[in-house]
C-alpha positions as CSV (number, residue, x, y, z in Angstrom):
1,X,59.3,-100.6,-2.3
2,X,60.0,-97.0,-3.5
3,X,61.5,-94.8,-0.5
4,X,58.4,-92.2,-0.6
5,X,56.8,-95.6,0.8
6,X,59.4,-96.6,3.4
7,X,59.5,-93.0,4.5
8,X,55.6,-92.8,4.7
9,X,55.5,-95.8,6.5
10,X,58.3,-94.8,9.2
11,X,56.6,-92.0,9.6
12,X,53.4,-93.7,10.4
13,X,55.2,-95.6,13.0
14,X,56.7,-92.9,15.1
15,X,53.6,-90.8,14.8
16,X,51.4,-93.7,16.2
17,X,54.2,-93.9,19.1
18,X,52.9,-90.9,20.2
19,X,49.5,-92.0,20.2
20,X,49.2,-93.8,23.3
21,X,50.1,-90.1,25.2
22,X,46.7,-88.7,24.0
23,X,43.6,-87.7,25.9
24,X,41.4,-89.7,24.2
25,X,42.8,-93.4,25.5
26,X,41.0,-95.5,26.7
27,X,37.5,-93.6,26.0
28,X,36.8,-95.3,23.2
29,X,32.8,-95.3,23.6
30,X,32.8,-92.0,23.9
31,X,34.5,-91.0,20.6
32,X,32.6,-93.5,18.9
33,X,29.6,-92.0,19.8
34,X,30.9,-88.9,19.0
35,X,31.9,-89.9,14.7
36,X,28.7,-91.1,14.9
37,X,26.8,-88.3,15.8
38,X,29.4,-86.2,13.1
39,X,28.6,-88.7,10.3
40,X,24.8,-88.4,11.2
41,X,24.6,-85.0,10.8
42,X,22.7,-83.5,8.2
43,X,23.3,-79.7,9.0
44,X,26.3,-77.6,9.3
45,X,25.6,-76.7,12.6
46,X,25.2,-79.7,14.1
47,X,28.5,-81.2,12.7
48,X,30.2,-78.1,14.1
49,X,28.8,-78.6,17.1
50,X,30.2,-82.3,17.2
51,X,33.4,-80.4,16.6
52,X,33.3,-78.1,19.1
53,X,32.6,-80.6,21.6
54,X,35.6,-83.1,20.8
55,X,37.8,-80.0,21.2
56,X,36.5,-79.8,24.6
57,X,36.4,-83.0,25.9
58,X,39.2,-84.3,24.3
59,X,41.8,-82.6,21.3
60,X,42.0,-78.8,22.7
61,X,45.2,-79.6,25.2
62,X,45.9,-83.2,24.4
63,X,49.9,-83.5,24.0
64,X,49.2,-86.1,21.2
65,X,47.4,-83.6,18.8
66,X,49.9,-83.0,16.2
67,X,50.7,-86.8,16.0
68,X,47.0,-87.4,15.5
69,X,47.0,-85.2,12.8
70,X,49.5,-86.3,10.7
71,X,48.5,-90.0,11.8
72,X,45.6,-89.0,10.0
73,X,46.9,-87.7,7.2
74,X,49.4,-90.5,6.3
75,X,46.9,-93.2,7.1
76,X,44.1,-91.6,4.6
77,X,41.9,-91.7,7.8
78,X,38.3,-90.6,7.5
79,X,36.6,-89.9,10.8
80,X,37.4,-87.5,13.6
81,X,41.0,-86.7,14.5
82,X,42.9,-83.3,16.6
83,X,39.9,-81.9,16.8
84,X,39.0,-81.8,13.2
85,X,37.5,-83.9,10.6
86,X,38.9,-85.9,8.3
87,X,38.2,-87.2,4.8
88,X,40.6,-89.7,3.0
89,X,42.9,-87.6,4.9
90,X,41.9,-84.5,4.2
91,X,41.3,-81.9,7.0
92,X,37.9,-80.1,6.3
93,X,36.3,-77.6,8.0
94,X,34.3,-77.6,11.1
95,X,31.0,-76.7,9.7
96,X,31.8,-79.8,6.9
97,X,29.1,-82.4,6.7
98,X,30.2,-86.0,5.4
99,X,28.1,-87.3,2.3
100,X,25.7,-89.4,2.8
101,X,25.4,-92.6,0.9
102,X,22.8,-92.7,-1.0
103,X,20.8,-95.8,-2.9
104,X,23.0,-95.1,-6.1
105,X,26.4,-95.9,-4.3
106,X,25.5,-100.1,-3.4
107,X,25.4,-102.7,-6.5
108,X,21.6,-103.2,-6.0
109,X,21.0,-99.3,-6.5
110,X,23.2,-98.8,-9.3
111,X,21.5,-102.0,-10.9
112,X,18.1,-100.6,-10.4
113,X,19.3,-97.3,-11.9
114,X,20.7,-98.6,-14.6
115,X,17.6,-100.8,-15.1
116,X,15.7,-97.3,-15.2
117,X,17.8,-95.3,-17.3
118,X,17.4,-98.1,-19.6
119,X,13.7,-98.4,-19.3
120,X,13.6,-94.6,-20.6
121,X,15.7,-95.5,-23.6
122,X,14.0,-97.8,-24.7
123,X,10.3,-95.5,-24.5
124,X,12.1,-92.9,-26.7
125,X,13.1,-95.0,-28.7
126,X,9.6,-96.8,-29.7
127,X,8.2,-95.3,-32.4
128,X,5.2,-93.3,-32.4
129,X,2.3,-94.1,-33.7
130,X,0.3,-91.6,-36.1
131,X,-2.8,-90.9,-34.4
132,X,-5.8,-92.6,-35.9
133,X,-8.5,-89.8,-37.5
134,X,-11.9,-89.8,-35.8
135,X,-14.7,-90.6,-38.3
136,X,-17.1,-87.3,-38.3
């Protein structure tokens, strides 16, 4: 194992030691309903409202927020963390809405795309037929 690894991963470990100090223990339902509502949100104002309210209730004076951060960093974590959101790690801003997935992104919507695109190729590709002169 290389030592950017072993020193990712020991860091990991003492961060998470801190974890168990945090405001949010043991209110699991809560949060969850919480990322949900954040994930669900289609407008900027309502994620930064989802925001604003974890802050409140539960990141603004927790003595675990920095370890929850970089918890969230190392780990690739995508969710809500220290009173931020997170994507693959990445902090984003408050007013950030997560994509959605859309039909595309499963195997049975990529299929059926493809299955479309190729449909069209195939119409272009036909050839066209000179049209037939009306008798007068």
């Amino acid at each position: 194992m290389s030592s950017s690894v072993l020193a990712r991963d020991a860091a990991r470990k003492m961060t998470a030691a801190a974890m168990p100090q945090g405001d949010c223990v043991r209110r699991g339902r809560l949060w969850r309903a919480l990322e949900f509502a954040h994930r669900k949100a289609t407008q900027p104002e309502d994620a930064s409202n989802v925001i604003a309210a974890i802050q409140e209730e539960y990141c603004g004076n927790c003595p675990a927020r920095l370890a929850c951060h970089n918890l969230a960093q190392l780990s690739q974590y995508t969710g809500l963390a220290a009173g931020a959101a997170y994507e693959k790690g990445q902090r984003k801003e408050a007013n950030w809405v997560a994509p959605k997935a859309g039909r595309a992104t499963t195997r049975a919507g990529r299929r059926a795309q493809a299955a479309k695109t190729r449909a069209q190729k195939d119409r272009a590709e036909e050839p066209v037929e000179p049209a037939e002169r009306e008798a007068s």
